[in-house]
N, C-alpha and C positions, 0 to 999 in steps of 0.2 A: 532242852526237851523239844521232842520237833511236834509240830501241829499235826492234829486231827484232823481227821478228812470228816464233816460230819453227817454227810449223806454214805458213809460206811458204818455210822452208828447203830447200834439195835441193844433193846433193853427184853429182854425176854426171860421165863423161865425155862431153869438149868433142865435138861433131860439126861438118859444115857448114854446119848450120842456126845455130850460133852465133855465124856473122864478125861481123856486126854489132856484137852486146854485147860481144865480144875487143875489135873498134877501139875503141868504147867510152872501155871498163874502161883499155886501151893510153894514146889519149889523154889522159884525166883523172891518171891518175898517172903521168905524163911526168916530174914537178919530185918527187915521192916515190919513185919508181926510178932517179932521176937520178944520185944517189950511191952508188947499195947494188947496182945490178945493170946489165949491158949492153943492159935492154929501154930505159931512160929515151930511153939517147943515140941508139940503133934509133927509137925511136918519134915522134923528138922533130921531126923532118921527110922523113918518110917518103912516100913519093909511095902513092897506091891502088893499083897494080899491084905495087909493093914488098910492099908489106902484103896484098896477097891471098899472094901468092906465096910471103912467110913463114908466113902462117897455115896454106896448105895444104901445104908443108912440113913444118909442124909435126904436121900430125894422120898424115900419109903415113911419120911416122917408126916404124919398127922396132924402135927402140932406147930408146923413152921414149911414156907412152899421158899424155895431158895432160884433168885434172878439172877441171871447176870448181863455186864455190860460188855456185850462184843464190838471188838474194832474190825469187820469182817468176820474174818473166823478166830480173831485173837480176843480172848478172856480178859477183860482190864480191870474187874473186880464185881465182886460177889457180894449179896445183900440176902438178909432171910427175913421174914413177915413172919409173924406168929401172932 
């Protein structure tokens, strides 16, 4: 694993300028969410209109503000508050 730069760090919350890096982040840990949470089996063949529809869901909730942890502009995982 190679090191973190960590004055590229930033913890913020997700907006809609972030779908991209969520599909991402989504895609690539497909087979490591796979057993441990419901996003794996979600994400694992998910059509584009599904996944916009979930993400914008997701930020339109009331009930939970969803953060992520950026390496620059790369998504390194996602946390939600409720």
């Amino acid at each position: 694993m190679e090191k973190l730069d960590l004055t590229k760090l930033s913890f913020r919350k997700l907006s809609l300028l972030d779908v991209g890096e969520f599909k991402v982040a989504a895609k690539e840990s497909v087979e490591t969410n796979y057993e441990y949470l419901a996003y794996g089996a979600l994400f694992k063949d998910i059509r584009p209109i599904e996944y916009l529809n979930f993400y914008l869901g997701m930020l339109k909730s009331s009930s939970a503000d969803h953060f992520g942890l950026f390496d620059g502009g790369t998504l390194l995982g996602h946390v939600s508050y409720q």
